[in-house]
C-alpha positions in Angstrom: 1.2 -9.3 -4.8 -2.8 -9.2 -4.5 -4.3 -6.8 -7.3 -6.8 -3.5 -5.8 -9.6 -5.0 -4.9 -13.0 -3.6 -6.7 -14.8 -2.5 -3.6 -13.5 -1.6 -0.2 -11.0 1.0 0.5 -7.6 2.7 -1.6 -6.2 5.4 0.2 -4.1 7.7 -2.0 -0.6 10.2 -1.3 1.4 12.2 -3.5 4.8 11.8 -2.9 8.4 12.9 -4.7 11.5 12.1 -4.2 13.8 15.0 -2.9 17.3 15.9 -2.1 17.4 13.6 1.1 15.6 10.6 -0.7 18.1 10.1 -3.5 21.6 8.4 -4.6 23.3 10.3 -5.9 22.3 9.1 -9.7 19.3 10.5 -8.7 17.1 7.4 -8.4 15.1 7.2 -4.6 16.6 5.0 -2.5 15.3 1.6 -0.8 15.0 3.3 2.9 13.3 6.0 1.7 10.8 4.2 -0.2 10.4 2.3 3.0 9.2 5.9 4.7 6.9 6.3 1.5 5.5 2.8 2.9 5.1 3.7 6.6 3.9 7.7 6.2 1.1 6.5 3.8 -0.5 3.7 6.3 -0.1 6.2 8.9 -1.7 8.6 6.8 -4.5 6.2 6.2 -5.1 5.1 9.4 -5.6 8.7 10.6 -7.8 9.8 7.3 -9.9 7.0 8.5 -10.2 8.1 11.7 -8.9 5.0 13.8 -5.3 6.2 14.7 -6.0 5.9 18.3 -7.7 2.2 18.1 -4.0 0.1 18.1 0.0 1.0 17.3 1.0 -1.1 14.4 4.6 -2.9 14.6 6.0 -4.2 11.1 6.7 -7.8 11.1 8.0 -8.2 7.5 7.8 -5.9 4.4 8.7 -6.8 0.3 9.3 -4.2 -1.7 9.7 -5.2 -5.5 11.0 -2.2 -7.7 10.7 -2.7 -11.2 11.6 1.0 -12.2 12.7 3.5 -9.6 11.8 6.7 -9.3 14.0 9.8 -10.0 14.8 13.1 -8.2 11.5 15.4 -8.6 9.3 12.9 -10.3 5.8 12.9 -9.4 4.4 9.7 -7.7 1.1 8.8 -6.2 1.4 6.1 -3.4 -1.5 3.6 -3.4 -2.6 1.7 -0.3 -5.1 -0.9 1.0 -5.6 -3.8 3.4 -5.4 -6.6 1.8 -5.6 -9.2 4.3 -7.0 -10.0 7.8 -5.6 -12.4 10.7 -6.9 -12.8 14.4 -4.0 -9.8 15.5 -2.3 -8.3 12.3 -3.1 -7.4 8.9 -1.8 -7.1 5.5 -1.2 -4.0 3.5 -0.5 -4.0 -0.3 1.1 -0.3 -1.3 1.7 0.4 -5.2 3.7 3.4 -6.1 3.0 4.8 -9.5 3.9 7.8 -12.1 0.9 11.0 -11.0 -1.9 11.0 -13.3 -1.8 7.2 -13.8 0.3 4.7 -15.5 2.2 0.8 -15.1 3.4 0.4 -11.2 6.8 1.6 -10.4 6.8 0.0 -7.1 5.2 -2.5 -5.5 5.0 -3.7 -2.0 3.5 -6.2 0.5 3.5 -5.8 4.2 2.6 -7.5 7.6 1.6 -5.3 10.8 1.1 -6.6 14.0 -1.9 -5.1 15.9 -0.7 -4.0 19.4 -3.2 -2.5 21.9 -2.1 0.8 22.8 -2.0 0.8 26.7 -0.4 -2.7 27.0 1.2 -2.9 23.8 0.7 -6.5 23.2 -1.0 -8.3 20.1 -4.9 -7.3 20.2 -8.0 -8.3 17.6 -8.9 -5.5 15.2 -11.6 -3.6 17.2 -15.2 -3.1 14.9 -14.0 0.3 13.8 -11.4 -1.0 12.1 -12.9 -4.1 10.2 -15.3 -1.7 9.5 -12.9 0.4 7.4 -10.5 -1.9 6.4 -12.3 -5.6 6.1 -14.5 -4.8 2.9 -11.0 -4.2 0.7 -9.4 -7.8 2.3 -12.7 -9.3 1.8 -11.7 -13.3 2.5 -7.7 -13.1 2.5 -6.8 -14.0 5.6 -3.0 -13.5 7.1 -0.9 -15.5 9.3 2.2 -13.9 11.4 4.4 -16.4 11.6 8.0 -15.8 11.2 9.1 -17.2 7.6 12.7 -16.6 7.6 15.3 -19.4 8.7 17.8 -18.7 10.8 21.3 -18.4 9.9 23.5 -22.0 9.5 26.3 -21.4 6.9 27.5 -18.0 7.3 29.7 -17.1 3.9 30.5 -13.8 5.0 30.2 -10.9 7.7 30.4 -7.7 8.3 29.9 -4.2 10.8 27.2 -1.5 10.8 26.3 0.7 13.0 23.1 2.2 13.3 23.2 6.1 14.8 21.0 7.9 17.2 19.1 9.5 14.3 18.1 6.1 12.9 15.8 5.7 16.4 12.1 6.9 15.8 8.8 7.6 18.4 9.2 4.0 19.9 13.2 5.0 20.4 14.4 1.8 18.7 16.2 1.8 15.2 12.8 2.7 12.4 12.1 -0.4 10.3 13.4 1.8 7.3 16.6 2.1 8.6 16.6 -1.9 8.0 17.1 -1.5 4.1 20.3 1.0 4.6 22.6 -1.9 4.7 21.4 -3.4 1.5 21.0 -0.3 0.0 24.5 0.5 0.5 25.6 -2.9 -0.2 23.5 -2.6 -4.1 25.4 0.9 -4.4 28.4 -0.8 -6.6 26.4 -0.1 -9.8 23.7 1.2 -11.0 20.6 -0.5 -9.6 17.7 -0.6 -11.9 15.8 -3.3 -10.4 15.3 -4.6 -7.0 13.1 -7.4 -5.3 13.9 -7.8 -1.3 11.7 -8.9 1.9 12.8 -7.7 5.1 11.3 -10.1 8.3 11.4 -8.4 11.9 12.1 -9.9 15.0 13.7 -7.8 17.6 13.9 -4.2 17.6 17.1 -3.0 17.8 19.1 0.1 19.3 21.4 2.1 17.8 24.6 0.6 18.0 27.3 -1.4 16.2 25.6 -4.9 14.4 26.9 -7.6 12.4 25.4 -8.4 8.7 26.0 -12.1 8.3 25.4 -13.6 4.5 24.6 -16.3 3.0 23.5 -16.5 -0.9 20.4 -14.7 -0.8 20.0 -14.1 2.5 21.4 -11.6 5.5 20.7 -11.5 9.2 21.1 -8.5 10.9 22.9 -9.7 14.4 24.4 -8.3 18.0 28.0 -8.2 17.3 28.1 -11.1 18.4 25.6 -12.8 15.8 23.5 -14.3 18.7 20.3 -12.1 18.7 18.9 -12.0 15.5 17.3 -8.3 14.5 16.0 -8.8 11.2 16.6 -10.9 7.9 16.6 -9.8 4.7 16.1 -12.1 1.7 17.6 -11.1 -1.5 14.7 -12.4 -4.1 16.9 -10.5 -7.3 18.4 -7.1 -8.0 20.0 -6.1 -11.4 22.4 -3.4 -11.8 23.9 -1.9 -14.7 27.9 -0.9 -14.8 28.9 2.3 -13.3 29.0 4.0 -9.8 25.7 5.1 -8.0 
């Protein structure tokens, strides 16, 4: 997790978790942190006036909670680029208390640059480095898938994402991704979470499987041959008691 860089560009929203964010002990969830995480680089990308220049795709996303916040509280969500490649990009997001304080959340993501009439992978266009390539000063990315694919499968089991999970580019939203895990953490009171999420194929609402193994989960056709996403477990602590 690269620290703000002195110069270059931090883009700034307020954000709270409401009725629709939270379990119900009244911490935000995982998926809708993940919205935090998209609406705020959306938000920067339009402040910055280069909205138009490309459609980003997600290819993976961490997200490291070390305290989570509660219904109401107010946040401030932090984000800049912190890293360039030939046809993606890095963005580092930090969610914190309003008016300042130690990071509640902290995240690290990878976004493929897509050019907007052919939608395939596309060099940043001048505009952009010219907003974004003074805060990733020499860090540069790589896209390359990281997760392996499955080989000892422990366990399985069904999920079905719904119609309402599908967003603008009608395929299941890349938040809808940490639902299964959120609901799989939901046996006790999670206080701390540390997950990466790698994207392959979009998928469509519809019945999947969630294979595991230790750490890891793939998220699979039913029939566990096309492989949707990953998800790598990195540590999650809960205390006793039902969320």
């Amino acid at each position: 997790m690269i620290d703000a860089p002195p110069l270059g560009r931090v883009f700034t929203i307020p954000r709270r978790p409401l009725l629709g964010d939270c379990a119900p002990s009244g911490r935000v969830r995982l998926d809708a942190i993940a919205r935090w995480l998209q609406d705020v680089a959306f938000c920067d990308v339009e402040d910055a006036g280069v909205e138009r220049a490309a459609v980003w795709v997600l290819r993976r996303t961490r997200i490291r909670v070390v305290r989570f916040p509660h219904f109401a509280e107010r946040c401030e969500v932090r984000t800049f680029c912190s890293g360039i490649g030939r046809m993606w990009a890095e963005r580092r997001t930090t969610v914190v208390p309003a008016g300042g304080g130690e990071p509640l959340v902290e995240s690290l993501a990878l976004w493929v640059h897509l050019d907007p009439a052919r939608r395939l992978p596309s060099p940043l266009t001048e505009a952009e480095l010219a907003v974004y390539a003074g805060s990733a000063g020499s860090h540069r990315v790589l896209a390359r898938l990281r997760h392996p694919r499955p080989e000892h499968v422990e366990a399985e089991r069904r999920w079905r994402f719904h119609r309402t999970d599908a967003d603008l580019a009608d395929h299941v939203n890349n938040a809808a991704y940490w639902e299964p895990l959120e609901d799989e953490l939901l046996g006790g009171e999670l206080t701390e979470v540390d997950a990466e999420i790698e994207f392959r194929v979009p998928a469509q609402p519809g019945s999947v499987c969630i294979l595991q193994s230790g750490s890891r989960r793939w998220i699979t056709d039913p029939d566990g041959d096309e492989i949707y996403a990953s998800i790598f477990l990195i540590n999650a602590r809960t205390t006793p008691g039902s969320n």
